[in-house]
ChimeraX commands (.cxc) that place a marker at each C-alpha (Angstrom):
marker #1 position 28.08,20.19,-26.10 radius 0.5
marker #1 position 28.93,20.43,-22.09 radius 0.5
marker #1 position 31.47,23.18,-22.17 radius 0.5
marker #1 position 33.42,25.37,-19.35 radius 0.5
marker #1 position 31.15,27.40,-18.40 radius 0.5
marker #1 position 28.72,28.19,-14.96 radius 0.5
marker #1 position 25.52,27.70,-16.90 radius 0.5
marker #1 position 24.87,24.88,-18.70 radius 0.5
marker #1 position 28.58,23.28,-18.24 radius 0.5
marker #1 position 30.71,22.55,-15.13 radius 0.5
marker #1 position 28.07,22.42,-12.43 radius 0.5
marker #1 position 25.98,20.53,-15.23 radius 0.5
marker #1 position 28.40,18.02,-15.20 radius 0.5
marker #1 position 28.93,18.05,-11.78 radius 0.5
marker #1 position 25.55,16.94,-11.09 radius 0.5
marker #1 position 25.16,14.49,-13.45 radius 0.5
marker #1 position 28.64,12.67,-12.50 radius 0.5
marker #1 position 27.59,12.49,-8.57 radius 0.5
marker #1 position 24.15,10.90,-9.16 radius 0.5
marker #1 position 23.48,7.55,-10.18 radius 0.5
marker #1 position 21.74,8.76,-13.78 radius 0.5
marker #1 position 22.92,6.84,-16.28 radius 0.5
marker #1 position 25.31,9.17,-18.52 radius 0.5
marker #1 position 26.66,7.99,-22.01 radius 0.5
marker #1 position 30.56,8.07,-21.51 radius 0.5
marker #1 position 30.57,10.14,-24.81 radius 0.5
marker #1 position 29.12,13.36,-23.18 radius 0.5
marker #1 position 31.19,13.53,-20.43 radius 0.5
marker #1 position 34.25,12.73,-22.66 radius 0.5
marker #1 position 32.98,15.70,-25.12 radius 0.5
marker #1 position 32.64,18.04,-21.71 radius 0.5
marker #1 position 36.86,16.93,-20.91 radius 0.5
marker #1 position 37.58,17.70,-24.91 radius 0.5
marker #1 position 36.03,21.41,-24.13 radius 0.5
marker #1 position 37.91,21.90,-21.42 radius 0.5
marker #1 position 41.21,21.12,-23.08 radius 0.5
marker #1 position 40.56,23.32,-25.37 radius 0.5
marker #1 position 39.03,26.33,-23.60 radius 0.5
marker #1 position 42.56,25.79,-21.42 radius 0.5
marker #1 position 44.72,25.44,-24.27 radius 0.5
marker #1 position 42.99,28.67,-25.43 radius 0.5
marker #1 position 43.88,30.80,-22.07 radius 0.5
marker #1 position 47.14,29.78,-21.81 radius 0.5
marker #1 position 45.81,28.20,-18.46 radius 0.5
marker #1 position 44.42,31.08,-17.02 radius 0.5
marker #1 position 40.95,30.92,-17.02 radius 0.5
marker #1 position 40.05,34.03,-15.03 radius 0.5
marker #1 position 42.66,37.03,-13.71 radius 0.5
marker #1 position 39.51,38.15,-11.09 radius 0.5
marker #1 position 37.49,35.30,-10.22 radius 0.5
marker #1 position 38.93,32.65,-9.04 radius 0.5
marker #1 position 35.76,30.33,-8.45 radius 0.5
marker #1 position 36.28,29.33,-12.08 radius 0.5
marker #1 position 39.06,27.25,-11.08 radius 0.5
marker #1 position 37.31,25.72,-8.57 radius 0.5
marker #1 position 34.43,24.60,-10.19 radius 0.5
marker #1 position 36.14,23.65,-13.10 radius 0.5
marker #1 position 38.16,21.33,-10.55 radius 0.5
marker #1 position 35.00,19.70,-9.20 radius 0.5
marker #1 position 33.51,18.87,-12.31 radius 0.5
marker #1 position 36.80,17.66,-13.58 radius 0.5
marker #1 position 37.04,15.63,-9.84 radius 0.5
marker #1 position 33.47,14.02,-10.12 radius 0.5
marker #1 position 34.18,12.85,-14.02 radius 0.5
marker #1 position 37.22,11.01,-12.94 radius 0.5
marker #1 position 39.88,13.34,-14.37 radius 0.5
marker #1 position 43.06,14.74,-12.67 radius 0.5
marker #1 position 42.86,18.72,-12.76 radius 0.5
marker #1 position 46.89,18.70,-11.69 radius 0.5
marker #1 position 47.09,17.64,-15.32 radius 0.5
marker #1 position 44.67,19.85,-18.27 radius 0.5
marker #1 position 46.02,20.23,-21.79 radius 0.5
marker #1 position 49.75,20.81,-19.56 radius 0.5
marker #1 position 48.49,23.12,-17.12 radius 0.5
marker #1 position 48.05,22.34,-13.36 radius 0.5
marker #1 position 44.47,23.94,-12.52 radius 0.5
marker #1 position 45.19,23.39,-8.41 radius 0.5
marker #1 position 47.89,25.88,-8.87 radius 0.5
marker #1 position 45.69,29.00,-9.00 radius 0.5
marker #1 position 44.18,27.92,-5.84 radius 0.5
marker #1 position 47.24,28.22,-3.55 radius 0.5
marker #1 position 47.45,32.13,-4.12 radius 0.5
marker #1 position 45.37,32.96,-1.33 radius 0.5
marker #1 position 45.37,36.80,-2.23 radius 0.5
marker #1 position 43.97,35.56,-5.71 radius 0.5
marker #1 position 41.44,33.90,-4.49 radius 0.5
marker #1 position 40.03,35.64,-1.79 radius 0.5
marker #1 position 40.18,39.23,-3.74 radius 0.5
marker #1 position 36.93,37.81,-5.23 radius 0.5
marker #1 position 35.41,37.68,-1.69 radius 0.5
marker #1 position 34.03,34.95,0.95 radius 0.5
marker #1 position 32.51,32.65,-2.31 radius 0.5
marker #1 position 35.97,32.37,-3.51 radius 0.5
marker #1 position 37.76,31.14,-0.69 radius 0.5
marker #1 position 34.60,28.75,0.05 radius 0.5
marker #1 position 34.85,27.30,-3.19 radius 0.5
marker #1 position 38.54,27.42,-3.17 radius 0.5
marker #1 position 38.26,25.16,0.17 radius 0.5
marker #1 position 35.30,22.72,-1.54 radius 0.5
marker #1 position 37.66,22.34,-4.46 radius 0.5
marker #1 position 40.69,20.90,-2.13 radius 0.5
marker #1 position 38.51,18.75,-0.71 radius 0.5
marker #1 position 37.04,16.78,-2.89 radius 0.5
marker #1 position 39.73,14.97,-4.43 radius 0.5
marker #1 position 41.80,14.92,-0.91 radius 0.5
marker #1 position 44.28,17.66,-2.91 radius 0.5
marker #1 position 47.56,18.74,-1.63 radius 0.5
marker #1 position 48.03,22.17,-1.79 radius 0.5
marker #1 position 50.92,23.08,-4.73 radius 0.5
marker #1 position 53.59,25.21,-4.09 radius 0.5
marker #1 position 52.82,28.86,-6.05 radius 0.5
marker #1 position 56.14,30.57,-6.00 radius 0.5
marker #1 position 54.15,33.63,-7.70 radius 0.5
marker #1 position 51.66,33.53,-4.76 radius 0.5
marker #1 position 52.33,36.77,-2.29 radius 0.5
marker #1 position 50.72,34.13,0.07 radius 0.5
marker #1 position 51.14,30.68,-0.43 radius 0.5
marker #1 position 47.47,29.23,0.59 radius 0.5
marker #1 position 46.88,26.48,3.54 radius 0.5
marker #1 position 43.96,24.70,4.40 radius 0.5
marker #1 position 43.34,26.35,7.88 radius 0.5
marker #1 position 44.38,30.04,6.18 radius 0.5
marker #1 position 40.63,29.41,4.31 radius 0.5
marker #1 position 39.04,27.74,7.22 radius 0.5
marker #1 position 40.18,30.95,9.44 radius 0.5
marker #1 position 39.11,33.39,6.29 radius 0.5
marker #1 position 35.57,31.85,6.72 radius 0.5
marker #1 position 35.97,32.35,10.13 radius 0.5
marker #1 position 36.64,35.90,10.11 radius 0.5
marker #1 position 33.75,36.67,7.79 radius 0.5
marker #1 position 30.98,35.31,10.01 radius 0.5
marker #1 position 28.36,37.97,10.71 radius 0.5
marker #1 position 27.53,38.19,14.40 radius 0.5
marker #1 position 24.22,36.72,13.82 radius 0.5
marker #1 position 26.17,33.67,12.78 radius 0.5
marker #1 position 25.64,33.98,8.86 radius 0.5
marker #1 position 27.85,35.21,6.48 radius 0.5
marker #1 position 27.51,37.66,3.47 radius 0.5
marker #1 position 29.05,38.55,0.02 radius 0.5
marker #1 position 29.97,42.17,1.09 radius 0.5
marker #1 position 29.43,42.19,4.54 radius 0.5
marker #1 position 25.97,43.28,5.00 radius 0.5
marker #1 position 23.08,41.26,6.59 radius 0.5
marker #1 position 23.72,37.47,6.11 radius 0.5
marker #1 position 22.35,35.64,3.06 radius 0.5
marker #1 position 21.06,32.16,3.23 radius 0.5
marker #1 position 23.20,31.23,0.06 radius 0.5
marker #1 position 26.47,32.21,0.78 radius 0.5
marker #1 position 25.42,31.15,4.30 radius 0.5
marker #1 position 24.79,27.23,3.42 radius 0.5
marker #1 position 27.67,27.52,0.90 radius 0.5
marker #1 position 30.24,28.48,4.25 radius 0.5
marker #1 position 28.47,25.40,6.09 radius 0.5
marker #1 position 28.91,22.95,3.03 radius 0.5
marker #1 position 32.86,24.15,3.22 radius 0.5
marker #1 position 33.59,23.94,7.16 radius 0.5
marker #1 position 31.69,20.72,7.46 radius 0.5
marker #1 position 35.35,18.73,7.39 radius 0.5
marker #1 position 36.48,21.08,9.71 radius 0.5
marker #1 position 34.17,20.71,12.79 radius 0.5
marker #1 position 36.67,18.88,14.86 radius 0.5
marker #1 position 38.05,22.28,15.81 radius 0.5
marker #1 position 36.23,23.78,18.46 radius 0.5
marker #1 position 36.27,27.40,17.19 radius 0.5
marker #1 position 34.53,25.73,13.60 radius 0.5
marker #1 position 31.69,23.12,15.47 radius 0.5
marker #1 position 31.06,26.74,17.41 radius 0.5
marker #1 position 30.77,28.73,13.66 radius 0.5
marker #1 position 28.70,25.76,12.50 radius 0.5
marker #1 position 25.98,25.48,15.12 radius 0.5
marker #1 position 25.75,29.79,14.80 radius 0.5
marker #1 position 25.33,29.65,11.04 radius 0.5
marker #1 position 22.65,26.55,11.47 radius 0.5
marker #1 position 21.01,29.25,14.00 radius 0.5
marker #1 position 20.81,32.05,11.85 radius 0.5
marker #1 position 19.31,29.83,8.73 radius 0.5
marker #1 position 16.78,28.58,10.90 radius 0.5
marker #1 position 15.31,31.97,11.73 radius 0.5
marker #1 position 16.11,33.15,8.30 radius 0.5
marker #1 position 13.65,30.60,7.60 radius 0.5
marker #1 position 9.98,31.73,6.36 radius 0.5
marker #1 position 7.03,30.80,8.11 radius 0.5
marker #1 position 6.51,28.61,4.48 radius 0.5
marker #1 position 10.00,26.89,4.63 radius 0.5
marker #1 position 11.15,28.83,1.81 radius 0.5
marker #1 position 13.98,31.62,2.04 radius 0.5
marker #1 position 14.35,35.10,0.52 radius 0.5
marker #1 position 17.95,36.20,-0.73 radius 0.5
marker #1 position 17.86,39.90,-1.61 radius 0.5
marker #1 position 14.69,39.77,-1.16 radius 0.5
marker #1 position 13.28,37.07,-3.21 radius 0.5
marker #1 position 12.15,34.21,-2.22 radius 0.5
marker #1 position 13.94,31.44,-4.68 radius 0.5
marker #1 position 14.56,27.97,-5.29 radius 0.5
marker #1 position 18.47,28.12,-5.32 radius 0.5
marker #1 position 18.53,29.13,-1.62 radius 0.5
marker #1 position 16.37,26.60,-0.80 radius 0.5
marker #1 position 18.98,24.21,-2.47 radius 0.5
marker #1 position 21.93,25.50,-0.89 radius 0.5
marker #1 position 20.36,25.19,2.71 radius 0.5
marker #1 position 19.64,21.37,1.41 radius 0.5
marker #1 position 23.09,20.55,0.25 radius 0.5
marker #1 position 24.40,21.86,3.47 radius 0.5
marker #1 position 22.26,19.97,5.71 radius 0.5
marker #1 position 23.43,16.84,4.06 radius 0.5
marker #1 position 26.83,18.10,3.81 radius 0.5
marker #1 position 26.90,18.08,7.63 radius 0.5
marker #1 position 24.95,14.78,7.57 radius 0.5
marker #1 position 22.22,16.47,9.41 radius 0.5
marker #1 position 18.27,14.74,8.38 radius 0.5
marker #1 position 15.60,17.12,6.80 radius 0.5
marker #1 position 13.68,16.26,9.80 radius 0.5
marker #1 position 15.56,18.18,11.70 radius 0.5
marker #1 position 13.23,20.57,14.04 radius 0.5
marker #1 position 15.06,23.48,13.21 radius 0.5
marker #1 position 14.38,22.94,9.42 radius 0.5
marker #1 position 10.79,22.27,9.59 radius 0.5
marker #1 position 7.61,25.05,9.20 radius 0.5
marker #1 position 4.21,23.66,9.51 radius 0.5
marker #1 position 4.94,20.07,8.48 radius 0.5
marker #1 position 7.10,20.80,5.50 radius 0.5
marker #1 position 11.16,19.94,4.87 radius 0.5
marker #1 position 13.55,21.29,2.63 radius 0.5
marker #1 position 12.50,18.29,0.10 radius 0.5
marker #1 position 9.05,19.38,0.09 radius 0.5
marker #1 position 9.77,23.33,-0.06 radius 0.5
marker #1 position 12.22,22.53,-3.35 radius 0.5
marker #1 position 9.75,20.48,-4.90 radius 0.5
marker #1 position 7.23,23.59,-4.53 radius 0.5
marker #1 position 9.55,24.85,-7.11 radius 0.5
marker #1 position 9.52,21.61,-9.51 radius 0.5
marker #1 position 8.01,22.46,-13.19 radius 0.5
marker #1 position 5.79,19.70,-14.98 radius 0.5
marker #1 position 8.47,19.27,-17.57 radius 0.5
marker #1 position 10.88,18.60,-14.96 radius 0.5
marker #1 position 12.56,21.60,-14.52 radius 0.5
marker #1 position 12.75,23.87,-11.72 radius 0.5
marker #1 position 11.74,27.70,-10.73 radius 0.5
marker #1 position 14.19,30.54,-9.63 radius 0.5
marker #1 position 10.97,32.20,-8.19 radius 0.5
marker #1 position 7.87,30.46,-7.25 radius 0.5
marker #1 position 6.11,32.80,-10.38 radius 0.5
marker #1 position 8.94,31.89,-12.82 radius 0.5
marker #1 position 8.85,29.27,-15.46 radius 0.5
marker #1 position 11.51,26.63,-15.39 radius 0.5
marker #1 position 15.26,27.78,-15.20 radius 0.5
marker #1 position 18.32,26.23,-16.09 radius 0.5
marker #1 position 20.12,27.47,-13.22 radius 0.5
marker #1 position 17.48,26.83,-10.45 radius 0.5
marker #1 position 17.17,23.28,-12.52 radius 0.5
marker #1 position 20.69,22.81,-12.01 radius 0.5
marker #1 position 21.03,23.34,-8.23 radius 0.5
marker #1 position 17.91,21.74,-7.47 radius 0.5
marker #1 position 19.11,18.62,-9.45 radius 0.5
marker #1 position 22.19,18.57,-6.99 radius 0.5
marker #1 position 20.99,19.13,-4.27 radius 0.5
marker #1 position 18.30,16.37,-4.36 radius 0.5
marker #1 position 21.14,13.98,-5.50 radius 0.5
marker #1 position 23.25,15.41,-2.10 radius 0.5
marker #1 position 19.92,13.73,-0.68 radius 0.5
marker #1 position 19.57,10.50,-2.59 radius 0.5
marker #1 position 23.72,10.03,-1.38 radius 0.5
marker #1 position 22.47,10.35,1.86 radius 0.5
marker #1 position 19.82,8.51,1.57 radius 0.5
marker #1 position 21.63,5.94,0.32 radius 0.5
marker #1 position 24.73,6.24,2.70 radius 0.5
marker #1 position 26.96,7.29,0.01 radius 0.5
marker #1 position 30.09,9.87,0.17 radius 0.5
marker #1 position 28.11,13.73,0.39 radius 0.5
marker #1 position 28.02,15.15,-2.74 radius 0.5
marker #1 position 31.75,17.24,-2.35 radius 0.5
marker #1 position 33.21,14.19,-0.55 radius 0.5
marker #1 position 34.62,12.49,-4.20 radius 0.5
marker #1 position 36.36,9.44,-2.82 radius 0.5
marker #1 position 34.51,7.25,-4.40 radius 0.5
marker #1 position 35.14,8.77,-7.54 radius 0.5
marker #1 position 37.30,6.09,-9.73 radius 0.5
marker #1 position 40.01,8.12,-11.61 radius 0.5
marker link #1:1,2 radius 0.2
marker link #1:2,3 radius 0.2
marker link #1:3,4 radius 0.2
marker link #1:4,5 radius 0.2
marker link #1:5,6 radius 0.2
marker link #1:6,7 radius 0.2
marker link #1:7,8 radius 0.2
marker link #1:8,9 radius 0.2
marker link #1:9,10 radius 0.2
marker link #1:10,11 radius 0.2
marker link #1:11,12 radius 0.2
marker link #1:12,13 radius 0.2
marker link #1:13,14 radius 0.2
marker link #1:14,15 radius 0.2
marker link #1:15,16 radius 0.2
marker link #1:16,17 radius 0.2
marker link #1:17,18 radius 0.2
marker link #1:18,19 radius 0.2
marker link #1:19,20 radius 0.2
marker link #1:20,21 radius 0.2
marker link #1:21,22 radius 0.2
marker link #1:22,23 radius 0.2
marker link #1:23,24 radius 0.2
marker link #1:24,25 radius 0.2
marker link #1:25,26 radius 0.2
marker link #1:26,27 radius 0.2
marker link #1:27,28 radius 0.2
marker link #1:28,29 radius 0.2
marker link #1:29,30 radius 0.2
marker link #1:30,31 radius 0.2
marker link #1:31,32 radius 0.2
marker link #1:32,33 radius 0.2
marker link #1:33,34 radius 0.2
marker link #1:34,35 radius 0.2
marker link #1:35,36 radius 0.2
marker link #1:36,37 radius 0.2
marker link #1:37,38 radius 0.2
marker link #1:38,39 radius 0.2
marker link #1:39,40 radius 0.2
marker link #1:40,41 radius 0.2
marker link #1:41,42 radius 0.2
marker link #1:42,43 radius 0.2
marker link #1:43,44 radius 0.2
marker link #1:44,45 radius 0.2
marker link #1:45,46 radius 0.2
marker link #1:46,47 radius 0.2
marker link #1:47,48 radius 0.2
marker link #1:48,49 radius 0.2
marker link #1:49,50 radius 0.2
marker link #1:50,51 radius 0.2
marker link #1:51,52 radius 0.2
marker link #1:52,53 radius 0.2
marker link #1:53,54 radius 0.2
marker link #1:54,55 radius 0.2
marker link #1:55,56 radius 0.2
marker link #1:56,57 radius 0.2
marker link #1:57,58 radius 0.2
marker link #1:58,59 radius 0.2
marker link #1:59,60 radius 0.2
marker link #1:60,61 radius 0.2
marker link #1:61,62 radius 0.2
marker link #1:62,63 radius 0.2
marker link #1:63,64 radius 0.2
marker link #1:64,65 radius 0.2
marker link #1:65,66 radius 0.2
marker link #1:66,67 radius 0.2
marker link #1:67,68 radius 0.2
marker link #1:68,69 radius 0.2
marker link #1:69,70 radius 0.2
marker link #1:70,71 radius 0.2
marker link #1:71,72 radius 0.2
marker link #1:72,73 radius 0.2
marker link #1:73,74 radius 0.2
marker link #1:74,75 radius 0.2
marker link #1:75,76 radius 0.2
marker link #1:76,77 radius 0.2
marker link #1:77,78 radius 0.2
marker link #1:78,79 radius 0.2
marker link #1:79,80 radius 0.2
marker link #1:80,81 radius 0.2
marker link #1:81,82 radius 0.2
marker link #1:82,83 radius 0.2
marker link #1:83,84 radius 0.2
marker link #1:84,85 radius 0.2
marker link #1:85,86 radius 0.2
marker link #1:86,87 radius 0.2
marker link #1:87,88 radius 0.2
marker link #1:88,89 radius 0.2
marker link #1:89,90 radius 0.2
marker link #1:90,91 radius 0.2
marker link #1:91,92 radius 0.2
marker link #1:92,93 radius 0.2
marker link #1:93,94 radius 0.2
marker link #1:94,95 radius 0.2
marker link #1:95,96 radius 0.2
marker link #1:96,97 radius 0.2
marker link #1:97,98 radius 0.2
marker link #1:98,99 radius 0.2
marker link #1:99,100 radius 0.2
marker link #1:100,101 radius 0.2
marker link #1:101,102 radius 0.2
marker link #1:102,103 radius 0.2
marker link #1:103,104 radius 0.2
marker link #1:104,105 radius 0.2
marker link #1:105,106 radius 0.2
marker link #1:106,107 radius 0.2
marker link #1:107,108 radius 0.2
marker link #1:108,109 radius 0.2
marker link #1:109,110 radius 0.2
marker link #1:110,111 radius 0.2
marker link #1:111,112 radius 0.2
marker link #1:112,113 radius 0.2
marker link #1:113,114 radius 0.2
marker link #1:114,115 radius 0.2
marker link #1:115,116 radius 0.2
marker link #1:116,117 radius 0.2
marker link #1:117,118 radius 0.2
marker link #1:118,119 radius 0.2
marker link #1:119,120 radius 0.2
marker link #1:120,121 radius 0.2
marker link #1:121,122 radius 0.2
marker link #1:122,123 radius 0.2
marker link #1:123,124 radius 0.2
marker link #1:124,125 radius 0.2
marker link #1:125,126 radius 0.2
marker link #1:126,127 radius 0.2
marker link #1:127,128 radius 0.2
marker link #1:128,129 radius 0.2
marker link #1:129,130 radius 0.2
marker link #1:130,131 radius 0.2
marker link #1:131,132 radius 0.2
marker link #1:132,133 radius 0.2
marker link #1:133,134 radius 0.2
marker link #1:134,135 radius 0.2
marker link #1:135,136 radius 0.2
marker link #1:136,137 radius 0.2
marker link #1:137,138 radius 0.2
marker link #1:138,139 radius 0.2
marker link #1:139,140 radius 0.2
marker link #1:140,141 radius 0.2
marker link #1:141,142 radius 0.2
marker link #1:142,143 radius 0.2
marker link #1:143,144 radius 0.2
marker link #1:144,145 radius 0.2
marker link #1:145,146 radius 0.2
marker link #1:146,147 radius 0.2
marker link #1:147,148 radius 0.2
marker link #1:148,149 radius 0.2
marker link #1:149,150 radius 0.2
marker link #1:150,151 radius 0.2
marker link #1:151,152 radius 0.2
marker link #1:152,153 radius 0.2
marker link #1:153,154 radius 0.2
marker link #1:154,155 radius 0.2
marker link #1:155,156 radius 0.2
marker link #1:156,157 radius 0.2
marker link #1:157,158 radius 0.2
marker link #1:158,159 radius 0.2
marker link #1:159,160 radius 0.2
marker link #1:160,161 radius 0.2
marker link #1:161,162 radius 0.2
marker link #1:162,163 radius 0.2
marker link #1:163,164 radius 0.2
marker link #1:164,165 radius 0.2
marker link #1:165,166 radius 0.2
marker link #1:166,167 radius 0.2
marker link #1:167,168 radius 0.2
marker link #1:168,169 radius 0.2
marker link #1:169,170 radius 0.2
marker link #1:170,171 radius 0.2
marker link #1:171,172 radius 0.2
marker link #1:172,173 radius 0.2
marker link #1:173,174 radius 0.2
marker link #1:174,175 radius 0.2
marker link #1:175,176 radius 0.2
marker link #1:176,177 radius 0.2
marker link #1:177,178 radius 0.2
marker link #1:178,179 radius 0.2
marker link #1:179,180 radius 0.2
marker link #1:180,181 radius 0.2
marker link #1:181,182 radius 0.2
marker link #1:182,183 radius 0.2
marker link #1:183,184 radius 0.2
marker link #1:184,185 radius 0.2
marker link #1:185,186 radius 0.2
marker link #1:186,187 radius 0.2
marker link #1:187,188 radius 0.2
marker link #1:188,189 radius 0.2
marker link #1:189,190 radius 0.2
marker link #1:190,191 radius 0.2
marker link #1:191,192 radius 0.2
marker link #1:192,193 radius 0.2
marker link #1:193,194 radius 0.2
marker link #1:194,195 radius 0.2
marker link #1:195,196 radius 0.2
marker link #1:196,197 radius 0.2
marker link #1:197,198 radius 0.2
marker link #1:198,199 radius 0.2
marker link #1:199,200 radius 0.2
marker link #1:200,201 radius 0.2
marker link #1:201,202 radius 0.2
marker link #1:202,203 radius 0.2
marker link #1:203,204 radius 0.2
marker link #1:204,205 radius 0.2
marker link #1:205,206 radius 0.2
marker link #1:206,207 radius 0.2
marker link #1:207,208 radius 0.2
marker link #1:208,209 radius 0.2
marker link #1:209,210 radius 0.2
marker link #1:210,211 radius 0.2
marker link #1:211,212 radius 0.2
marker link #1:212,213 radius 0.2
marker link #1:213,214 radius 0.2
marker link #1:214,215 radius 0.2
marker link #1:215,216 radius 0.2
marker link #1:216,217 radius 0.2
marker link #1:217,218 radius 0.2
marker link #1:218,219 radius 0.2
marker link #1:219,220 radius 0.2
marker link #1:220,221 radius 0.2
marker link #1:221,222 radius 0.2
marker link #1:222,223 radius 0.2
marker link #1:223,224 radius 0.2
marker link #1:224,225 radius 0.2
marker link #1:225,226 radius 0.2
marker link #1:226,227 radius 0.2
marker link #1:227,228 radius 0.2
marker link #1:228,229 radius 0.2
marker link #1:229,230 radius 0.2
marker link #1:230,231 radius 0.2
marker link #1:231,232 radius 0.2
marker link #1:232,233 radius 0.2
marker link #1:233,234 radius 0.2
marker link #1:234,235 radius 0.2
marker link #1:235,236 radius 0.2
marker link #1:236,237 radius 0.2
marker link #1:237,238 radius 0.2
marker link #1:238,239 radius 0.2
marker link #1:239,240 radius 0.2
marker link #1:240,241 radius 0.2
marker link #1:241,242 radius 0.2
marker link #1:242,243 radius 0.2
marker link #1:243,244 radius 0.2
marker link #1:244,245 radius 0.2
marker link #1:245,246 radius 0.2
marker link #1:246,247 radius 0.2
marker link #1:247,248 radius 0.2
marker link #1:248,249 radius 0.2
marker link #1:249,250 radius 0.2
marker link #1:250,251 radius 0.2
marker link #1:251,252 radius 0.2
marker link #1:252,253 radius 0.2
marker link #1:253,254 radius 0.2
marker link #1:254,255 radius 0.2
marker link #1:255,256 radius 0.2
marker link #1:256,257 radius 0.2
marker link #1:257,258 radius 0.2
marker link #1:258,259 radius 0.2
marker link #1:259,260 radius 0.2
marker link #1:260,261 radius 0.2
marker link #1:261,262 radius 0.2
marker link #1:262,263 radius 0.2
marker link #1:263,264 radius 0.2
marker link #1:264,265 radius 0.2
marker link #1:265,266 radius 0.2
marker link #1:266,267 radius 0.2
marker link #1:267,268 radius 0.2
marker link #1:268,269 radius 0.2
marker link #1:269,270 radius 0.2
marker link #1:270,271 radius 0.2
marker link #1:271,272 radius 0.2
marker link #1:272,273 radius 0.2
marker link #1:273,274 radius 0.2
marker link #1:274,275 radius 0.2
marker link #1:275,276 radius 0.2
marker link #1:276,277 radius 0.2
marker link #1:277,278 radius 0.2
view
């Protein structure tokens, strides 16, 4: 019972419908029916604050096929034009804001209740702005996190034909590299965990950059190798490299290594969706 939700629901579904597993029709179509209905429930206003809910819920409805212009009579692309909305939440927002737009190639709606009505290079130049000096970027503007880091990278990598975002791009490549442990592995607020590890993945791949990349590689080991560190014998995956499997850490290592079987297999990255059949 795939449902809107973080855990165990949009990204879920997000994975599954970008790699090549096999998926019975029936779950994804009971994941769609929850959606309706958790819509229909909100009156189409699934969060007042954080506006990544939207934007998820957009990819996940992108990657199964479905139009999110069009949910139980409520246009779920709206929300994201009210750039005030959606970057009140902070840099993740207007990163996933930007990932959401892209996937499906969206136009930008018209939000006559917007303060600001949103544009693609209003998000790119948000980004922009929020780059640390090191060349990361951070939730709150402290010292850069690999996470939110890769995340920025995965949502400027359309944008590098402008100058000023190949320049942010190479710094933020930089700074994860000597964030980088001696072990390949990388600490966000100071733990060492398997979801950074993922997020540096899914960027590299976004940008259509190998794992053999020199910058990427401590004594011998890539990004595949340091994720699979993580990798439980039932299949699952660790948040820390002490913890039992994780449904989370499961989840984001499951996407990220299908970011790498697309490349691998010259496919579309995993946030470029036009291959998706609607």
């Amino acid at each position: 019972e795939p449902g809107a939700a973080s855990i165990g629901g949009d990204w879920l579904i997000f994975g599954l419908a970008r790699s090549d597993i096999k998926v019975p029709q029936k779950y994804f179509d009971t994941y769609y029916k929850n959606v309706e209905a958790a819509v229909r429930e909100k009156n189409g206003i699934l969060s007042e604050r954080k506006y990544t809910e939207y934007s998820r819920t957009v990819l996940a409805l992108t990657a199964i096929g479905k139009d999110p212009a069009s949910v139980a009579g409520f246009n779920l692309l709206r929300p994201l034009a009210d750039f005030e909305q959606v970057a009140k939440q902070g840099i993740n927002g207007t990163i996933f804001a930007l990932l959401a737009l892209d996937c499906g190639g969206y136009e930008l709606p018209q939000n006559s209740a917007a303060a600001v009505q949103a544009t693609r290079d209003g998000y790119v130049d948000a980004i922009l702005t929020r780059q640390n000096a090191d060349g990361g970027w951070s939730l709150g503007g402290g010292a850069s996190d690999p996470d939110l880091t890769a995340m920025a990278l995965q949502a400027l990598a359309r944008y590098r034909s402008r100058a000023d975002v190949s320049a942010a791009v190479e710094a933020g490549l930089s700074c994860l590299s000597q964030m980088q442990e001696e072990n390949g592995a990388f600490s966000s607020w100071g733990t060492e965990s398997s979801e950074s590890v993922s997020q540096v993945l899914t960027a590299l791949t976004e940008l259509g950059l190998s794992l053999d990349d020199a910058r990427f590689v401590k004594n011998g080991q890539t990004l595949e190798d340091v994720l699979l560190r993580f990798a439980q014998d039932d299949g699952s995956f660790a948040h820390t490299p002490e913890d039992g499997g994780n449904l989370l850490a499961t989840t984001q290592a499951f996407y990220a290594l299908t970011a790498l079987q697309r490349a691998r297999d010259g496919k579309p990255t995993l946030y470029d969706m036009s291959d998706v059949t609607p």
